[in-house]
C-alpha positions in Angstrom: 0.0 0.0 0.0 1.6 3.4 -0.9 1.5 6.7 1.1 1.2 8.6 -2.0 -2.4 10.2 -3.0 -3.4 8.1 -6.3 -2.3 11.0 -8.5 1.4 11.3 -7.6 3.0 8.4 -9.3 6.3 7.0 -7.6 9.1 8.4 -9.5 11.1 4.8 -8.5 9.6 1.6 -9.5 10.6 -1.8 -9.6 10.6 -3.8 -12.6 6.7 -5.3 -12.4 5.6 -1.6 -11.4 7.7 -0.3 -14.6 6.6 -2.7 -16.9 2.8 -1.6 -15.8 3.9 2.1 -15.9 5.6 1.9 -19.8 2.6 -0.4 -20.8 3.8 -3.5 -21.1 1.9 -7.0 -19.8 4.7 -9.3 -19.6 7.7 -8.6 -17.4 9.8 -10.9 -19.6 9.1 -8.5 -22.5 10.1 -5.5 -20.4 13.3 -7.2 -19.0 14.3 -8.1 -23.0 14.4 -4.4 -23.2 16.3 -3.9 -20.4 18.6 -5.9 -21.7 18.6 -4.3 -24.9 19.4 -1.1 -23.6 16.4 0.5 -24.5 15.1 0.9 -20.3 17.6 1.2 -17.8 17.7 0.4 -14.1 19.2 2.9 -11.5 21.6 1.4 -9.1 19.6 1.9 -5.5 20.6 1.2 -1.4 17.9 1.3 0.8 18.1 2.7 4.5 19.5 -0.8 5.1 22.3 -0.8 2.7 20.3 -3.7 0.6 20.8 -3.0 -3.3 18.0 -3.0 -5.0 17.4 -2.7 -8.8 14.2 0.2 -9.6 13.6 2.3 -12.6 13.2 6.2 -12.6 9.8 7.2 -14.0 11.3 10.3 -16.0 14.2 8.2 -17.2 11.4 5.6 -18.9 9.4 8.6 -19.8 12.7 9.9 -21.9 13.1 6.4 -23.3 9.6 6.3 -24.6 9.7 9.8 -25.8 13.0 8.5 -27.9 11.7 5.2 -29.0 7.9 7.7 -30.1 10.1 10.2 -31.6 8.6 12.8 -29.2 12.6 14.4 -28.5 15.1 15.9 -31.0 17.9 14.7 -28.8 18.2 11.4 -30.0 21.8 10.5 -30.3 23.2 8.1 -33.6 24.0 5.3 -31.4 20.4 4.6 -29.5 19.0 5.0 -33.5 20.9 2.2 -34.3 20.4 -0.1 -31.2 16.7 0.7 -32.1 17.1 -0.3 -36.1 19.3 -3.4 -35.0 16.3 -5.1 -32.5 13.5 -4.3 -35.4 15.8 -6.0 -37.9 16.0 -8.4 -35.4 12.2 -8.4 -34.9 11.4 -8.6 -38.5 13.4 -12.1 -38.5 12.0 -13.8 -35.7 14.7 -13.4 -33.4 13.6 -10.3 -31.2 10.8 -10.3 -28.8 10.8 -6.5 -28.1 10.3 -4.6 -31.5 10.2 -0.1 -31.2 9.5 1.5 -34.2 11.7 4.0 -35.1 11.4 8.0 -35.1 9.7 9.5 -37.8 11.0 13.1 -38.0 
């Protein structure tokens, strides 16, 4: 149960919470992502010391704004990681598939 009114979102999530948040169903689709580079955790210590793994809301906002071609700050090399997993994608051999910007 969260402490926050309904209409503040958390701005760190874990990874189910993120998945929900960027609109994906399947946490296995989201982590593929991760793993592609396209969403990336932020290295966290609770009050105990404990690492934990969470995901900053504006930094997966900024991703999707990228992968929607909302942003004109989109660098040469996340273009190409983006092209690469839709080649991928178009072969079979990617779960995750972002379209690329139009601009």
């Amino acid at each position: 149960m969260s402490a926050l009114p309904a209409n503040i979102p958390p701005r760190c999530m874990s990874l189910e919470q993120a998945c929900e948040y960027v609109g994906l169903t399947n946490a296995n689709t989201f982590q593929k992502a991760v793993d592609a580079g396209i969403f990336r955790p932020v290295p966290y210590r609770d009050h105990a010391g404990i690492r934990k793994t969470v995901f900053d809301r504006k930094a997966l906002d900024k991703a999707l704004d990228e992968i929607g071609g909302l942003t004109n700050d989109d660098d040469m090399a996340k273009r190409l990681l983006r092209e690469r997993i839709n080649g991928r994608a178009k072969r079979g051999k990617a779960a995750v598939s972002y379209p690329a910007p139009q601009h």
